[in-house]
Structures are given as C-alpha cells and as structure tokens.
C-alpha positions in Angstrom: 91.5 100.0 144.8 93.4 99.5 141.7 96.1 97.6 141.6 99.5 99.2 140.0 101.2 97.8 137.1 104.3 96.4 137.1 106.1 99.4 135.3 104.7 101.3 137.8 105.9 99.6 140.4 109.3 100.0 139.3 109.2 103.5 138.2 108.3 103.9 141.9 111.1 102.0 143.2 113.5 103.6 141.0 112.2 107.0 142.8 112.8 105.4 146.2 116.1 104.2 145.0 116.4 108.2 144.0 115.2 109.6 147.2 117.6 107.4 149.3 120.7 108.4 147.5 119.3 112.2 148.0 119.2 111.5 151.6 122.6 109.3 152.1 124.4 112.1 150.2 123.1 114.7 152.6 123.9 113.2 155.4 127.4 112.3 154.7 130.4 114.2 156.0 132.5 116.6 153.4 134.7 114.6 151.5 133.3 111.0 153.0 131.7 110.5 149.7 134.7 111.6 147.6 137.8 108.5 147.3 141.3 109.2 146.0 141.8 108.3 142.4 139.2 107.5 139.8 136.1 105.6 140.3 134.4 103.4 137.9 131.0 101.6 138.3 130.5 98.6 136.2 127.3 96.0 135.9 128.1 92.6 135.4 130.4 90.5 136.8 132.3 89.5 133.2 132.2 93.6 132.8 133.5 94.4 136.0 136.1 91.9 135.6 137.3 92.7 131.7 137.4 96.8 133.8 139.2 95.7 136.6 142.1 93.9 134.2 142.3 96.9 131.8 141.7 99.4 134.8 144.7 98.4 136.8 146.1 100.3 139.8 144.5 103.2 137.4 140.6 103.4 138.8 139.1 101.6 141.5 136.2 99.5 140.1 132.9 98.9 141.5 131.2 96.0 140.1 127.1 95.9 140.6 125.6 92.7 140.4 127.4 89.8 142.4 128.6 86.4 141.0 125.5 84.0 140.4 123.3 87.5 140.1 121.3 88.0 136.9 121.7 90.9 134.8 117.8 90.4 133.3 116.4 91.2 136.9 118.5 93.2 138.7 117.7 96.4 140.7 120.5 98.6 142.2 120.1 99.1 145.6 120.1 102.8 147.1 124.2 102.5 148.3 124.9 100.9 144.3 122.7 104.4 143.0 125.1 106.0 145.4 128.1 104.7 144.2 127.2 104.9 140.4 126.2 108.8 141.3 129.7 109.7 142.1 131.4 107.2 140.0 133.7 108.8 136.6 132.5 106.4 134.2 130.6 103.5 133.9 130.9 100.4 131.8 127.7 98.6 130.7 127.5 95.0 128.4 125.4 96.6 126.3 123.4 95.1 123.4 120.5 95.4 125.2 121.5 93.2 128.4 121.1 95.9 131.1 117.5 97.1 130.7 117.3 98.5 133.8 120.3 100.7 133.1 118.5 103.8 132.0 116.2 104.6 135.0 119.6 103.5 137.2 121.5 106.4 135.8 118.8 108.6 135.8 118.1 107.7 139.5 121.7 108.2 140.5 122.3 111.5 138.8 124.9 109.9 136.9 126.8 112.6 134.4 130.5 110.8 134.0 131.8 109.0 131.0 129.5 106.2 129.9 131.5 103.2 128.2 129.5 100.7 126.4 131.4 97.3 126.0 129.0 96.0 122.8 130.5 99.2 120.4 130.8 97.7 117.5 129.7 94.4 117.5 126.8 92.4 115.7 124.3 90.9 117.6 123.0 87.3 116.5 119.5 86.7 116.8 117.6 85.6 119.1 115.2 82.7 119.1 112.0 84.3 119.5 113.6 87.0 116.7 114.1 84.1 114.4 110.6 82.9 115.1 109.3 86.3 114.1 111.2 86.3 110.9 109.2 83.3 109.9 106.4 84.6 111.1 106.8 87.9 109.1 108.0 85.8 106.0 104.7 83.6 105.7 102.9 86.7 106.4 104.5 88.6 103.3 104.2 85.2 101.2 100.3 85.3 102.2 99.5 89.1 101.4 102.3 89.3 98.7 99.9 91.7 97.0 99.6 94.3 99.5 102.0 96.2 99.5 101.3 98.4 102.4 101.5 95.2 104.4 104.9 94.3 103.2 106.4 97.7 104.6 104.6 97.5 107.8 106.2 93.9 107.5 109.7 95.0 107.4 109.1 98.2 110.2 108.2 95.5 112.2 111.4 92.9 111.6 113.6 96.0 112.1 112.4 96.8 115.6 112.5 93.3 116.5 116.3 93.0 115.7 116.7 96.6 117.9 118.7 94.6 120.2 119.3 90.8 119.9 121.5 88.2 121.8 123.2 90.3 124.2 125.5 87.0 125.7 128.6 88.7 123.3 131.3 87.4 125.7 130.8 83.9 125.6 132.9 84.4 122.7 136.6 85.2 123.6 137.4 87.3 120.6 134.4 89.2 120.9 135.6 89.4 124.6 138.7 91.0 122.8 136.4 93.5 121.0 134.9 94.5 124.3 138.0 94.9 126.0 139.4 97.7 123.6 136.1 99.5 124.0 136.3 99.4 128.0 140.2 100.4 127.4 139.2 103.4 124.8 136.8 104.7 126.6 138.6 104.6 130.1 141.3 106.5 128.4 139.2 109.7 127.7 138.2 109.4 131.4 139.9 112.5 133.2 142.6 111.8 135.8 143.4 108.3 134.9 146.9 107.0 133.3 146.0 106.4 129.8 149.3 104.7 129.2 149.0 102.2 131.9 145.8 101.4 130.8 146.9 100.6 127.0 149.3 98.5 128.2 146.9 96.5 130.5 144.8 96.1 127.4 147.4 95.1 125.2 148.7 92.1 128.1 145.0 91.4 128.7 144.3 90.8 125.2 147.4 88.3 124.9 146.1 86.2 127.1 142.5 86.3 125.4 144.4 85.2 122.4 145.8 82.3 124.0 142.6 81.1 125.5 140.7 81.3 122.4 143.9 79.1 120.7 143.6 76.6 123.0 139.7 76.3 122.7 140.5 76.3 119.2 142.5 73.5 119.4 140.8 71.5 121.4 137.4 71.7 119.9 139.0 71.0 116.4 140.0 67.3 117.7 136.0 66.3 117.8 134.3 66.1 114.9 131.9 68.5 114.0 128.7 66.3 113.5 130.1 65.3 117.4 129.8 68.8 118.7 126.7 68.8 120.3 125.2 70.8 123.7 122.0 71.5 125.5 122.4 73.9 128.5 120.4 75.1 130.6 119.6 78.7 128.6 120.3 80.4 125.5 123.4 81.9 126.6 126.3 80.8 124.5 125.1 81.3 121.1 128.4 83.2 120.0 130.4 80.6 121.7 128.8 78.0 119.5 129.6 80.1 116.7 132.9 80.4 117.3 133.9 76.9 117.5 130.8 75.2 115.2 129.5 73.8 117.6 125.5 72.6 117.5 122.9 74.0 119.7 120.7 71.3 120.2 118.4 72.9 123.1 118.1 74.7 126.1 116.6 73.8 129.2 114.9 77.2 129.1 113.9 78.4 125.8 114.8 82.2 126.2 118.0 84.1 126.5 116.4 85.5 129.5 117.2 83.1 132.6 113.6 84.1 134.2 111.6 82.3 131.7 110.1 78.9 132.2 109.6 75.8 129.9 106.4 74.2 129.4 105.4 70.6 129.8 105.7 70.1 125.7 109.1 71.9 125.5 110.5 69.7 127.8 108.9 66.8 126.2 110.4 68.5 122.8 114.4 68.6 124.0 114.0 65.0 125.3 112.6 63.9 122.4 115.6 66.0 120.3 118.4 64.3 123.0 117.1 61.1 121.7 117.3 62.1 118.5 121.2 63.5 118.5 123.0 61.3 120.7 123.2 64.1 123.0 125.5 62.5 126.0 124.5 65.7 128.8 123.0 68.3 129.8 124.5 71.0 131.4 122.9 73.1 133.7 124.2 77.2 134.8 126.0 78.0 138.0 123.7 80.9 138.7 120.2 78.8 137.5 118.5 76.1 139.6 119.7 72.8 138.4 116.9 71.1 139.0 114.9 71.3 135.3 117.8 70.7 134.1 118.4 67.5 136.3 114.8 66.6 135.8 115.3 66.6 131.7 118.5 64.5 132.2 116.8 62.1 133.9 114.2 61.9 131.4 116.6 61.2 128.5 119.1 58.7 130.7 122.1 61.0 130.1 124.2 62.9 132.2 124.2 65.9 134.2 126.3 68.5 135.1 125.7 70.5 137.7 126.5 72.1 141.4 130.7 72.9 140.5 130.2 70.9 137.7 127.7 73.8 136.2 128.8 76.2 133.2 129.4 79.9 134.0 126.7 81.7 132.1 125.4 84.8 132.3 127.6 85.4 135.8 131.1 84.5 137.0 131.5 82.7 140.3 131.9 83.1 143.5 135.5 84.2 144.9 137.6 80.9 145.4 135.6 78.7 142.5 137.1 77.6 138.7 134.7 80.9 137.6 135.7 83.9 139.9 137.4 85.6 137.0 136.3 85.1 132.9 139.4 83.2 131.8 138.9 80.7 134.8 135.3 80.5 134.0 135.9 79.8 129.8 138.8 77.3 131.0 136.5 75.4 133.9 133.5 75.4 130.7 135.7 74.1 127.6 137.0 71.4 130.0 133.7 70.3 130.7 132.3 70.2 127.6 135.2 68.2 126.2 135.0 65.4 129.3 131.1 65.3 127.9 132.7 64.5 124.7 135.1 62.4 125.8 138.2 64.4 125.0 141.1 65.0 127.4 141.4 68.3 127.0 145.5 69.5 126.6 147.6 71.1 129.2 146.8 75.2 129.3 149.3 77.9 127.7 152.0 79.9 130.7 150.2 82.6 130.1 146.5 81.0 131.1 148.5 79.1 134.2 149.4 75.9 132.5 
C-alpha cells in the first residue's frame, strides 16, 4: 500500500478538523454558539496579546496557540476551527509566519474581517534567502552571457523573497506598526466601539514608546563592537536591527524552531564564540535548552536558560516575566545587558518602574 505524503496527510486532517466543526455546530443548542459582543480569533500569543490591549472591553479575544506553542507547527484543533468559524475577525502575524492559516480558515468557514498585523512592513531576509542570493549572484557572474539565464535568475530571487523573516515584533516600533493595523482593522469590524479602540491604541502605543526608549538607552551604554548574541534561533533579527546589535549565531540555523543543527554547525558557532568573545548563549523559553546548554559547554561560557530563557517566538506562561510582550521585551533586555555586564536602569511609570 502506498504510503501518503505529508501534504496529504494534512489536507486530510484539515478535512477532519472540517468535519468536526460541521458536527459540533449541529449539535449545539440555538444560540449556545452565539456570545454577546464581538468575537475575535487571533494566532499567536504576541498577536493575541497586542488584540487583547487595543480590543479592550470592546471584543472578546480568543488567542490560538498557547504560551511556549510554535507558530511554525501548529494545527487548530476542531473546538479552535469552531471558534475561528463564528469569530468577527481575525488577526494573523503575517509575513508569512502562519502557514497553516489558509486551510484553517477554509476549514472553519471563516467569512469575518481578516486583519493582518504585517501591513506594511518590510521583511529582512532570511538566512537561507541570503544564501540564495549568493548563490544566484555567482550563478549570473558564471553565465553572464546568457541572458535567458539571468531572467530566470531574477524570477527566481523574487519568489524567494515572497515572504522573509516573519519574527517583525521582536522589534518594538515595528510592534507599534502592527498595533495600528490590529486597531484599523478592528475599527471597520461591525458592532464594536471604534472610539474605545483608538484610544486603547493610542495608550498602548505610549507605552511601546517608552519601552523601546528605555532599550534604547540602555543598549547605547555598551559599545557597539561589545554587542554581541547567539540564541538559540533566528528569531530576533529586527531586534538586532534596532539596537545594532551583532548576530553572531544561532543554536539552530533557521528561523523555523523545527530545524536541527548538524555536527559541523555546531562545531562552526563554537569555533565563532571563540572567535568574538561571545560571554553566553541564550537559549528560547519555548525550545529545548539542551543544544543550546550543550554548545555552552563546549565554548566555557555561560548559559541562560529555564526562567533565565528569552521569549522568542511565544510569550509565557500566565504568572512568568513573559505572560504579556512588554514583560517579555523587559525580562529579555535585562538579560542580555547582565550578559554584558550592564545594570540595566530602573523602568519608566508607565512600563511599572
């Protein structure tokens, strides 16, 4: 018997996923399914929470992946179909993140107002991407004469950059950016209190301001040939951006948390530690520590992980330094400035200093 692929093994579950909301709707009484008020569905945890801030007493939110849950693997259960079925809108990262999105809406029936959170902004990059471009560039250099090659060339660069890093919040005025698209969009949403949810914005945004003044002024007090990190993926890129800060490595060579590094990359980012004067390596809260650990150990710096782990690509659980974004930014700044060293300075009223 053949064996089925993997698409079509999640086509299929997809259909299930379908089936099962057909099935709980029908057999739910009238009006169980229906709540007071407007409902919004959003996907990750940073999402959800950014909604949830501009949303107010306005919507109810629904976030659907849990803290330490990765957006790069996730599969809505039949009761999350359910709920994005009946929901008003729904607010999606974007830029490429949720690729799983699609066949959830379609499996859900989905027809409200769809908010993506990435309007707007330019993706960086990614690794492999920028691996490609060489690729492509020695390429054109080698067959410089046929022309034919050199459009077939750029076709190919411009599908490759279809979607790039899709970690945009990591940077908290790109945070800002996504913020006024969740609030714009929420505000055509029918039923909701467009004014409440412009002023939520507008208070959420002030305090996003202050955070990225305070990383501001806290990173500016190391100097830049100083600011170096490994972590434990390629998740913070626009962070690094933000505040020049170098990327010397990553655990995992991918922006998606699933891959795996060989034997010779982790040779490689010991080798580079050495190299740098790199003092730690930080692993993820939602990623096994232990290559991270193991890599550490290998290069006789430090590690930090367990509560001492960066929030990544989700926020914490309810209670830790990461259950909401500005907690999570605060809890990663300060431990990247005790790795340099630096005490970081007391936090701004309005952050909860």
């Amino acid at each position: 018997m053949p064996t089925a692929s993997p698409r079509h093994l999640r086509l299929s579950a997809f259909a299930l996923g379908a089936a099962s909301v057909t099935l709980l709707a029908g057999c739910s009484t009238a009006g169980s399914s229906e709540s007071d008020g407007v409902q919004v569905v959003a996907t990750t945890t940073q999402v959800a929470d950014f909604t949830r801030e501009v949303a107010g007493e306005s919507a109810e939110v629904t976030g659907l992946l849990e803290p330490g849950q990765s957006a790069h693997s996730f599969d809505p259960s039949a009761a999350q179909l359910l709920a994005l079925g009946s929901a008003d809108a729904l607010v999606v990262n974007g830029a490429g993140l949720e690729s799983w999105i699609d066949d959830a809406v379609a499996a859900s029936g989905f027809d409200g107002v769809l908010i993506d959170a990435s309007t707007g902004i330019e993706l960086e990059a990614t690794d492999d991407e920028h691996a490609a471009d060489d690729h492509a560039d020695e390429a054109s250099d080698d067959h410089a004469e046929d022309e034919h090659a050199d459009e077939a060339t750029g076709d190919h660069a411009e599908d490759e950059h279809a979607d790039g890093n899709p970690h945009i919040w990591t940077d908290p005025v790109l945070a800002e950016r996504m913020v006024a698209n969740i609030a714009e969009g929420l505000e055509t949403v029918p039923g909701i209190d467009a004014d409440a949810i412009g002023e939520n914005a507008a208070d959420y945004t002030a305090r996003l301001d202050a955070l990225d003044a305070w990383i501001d002024e806290n990173i500016a007090t190391v100097p830049v040939e100083d600011r170096l990190l490994v972590t434990n993926h390629d998740a913070f890129t626009y962070f690094l951006h933000a505040y020049d800060i170098t990327f010397v490595g990553s655990v995992i060579p991918s922006f998606d948390d699933n891959a795996e590094p060989s034997a010779a990359e982790i040779d490689a980012l010991v080798e580079r530690i050495a190299e740098t004067g790199v003092r730690a390596v930080f692993s993820e809260a939602s990623i096994s520590p232990k290559a991270a650990e193991t890599i550490a150990d290998e290069a006789g710096v430090a590690v930090y992980s367990g509560e001492d782990a960066l929030y990544g690509d989700s926020l914490g659980q309810p209670g830790s330094d990461g259950e909401t974004y500005l907690g999570s930014q605060v809890h990663n700044v300060e431990l990247i400035l005790e790795s340099w060293g630096v005490e970081p300075s007391a936090l701004p009223a309005v952050l909860g200093g």
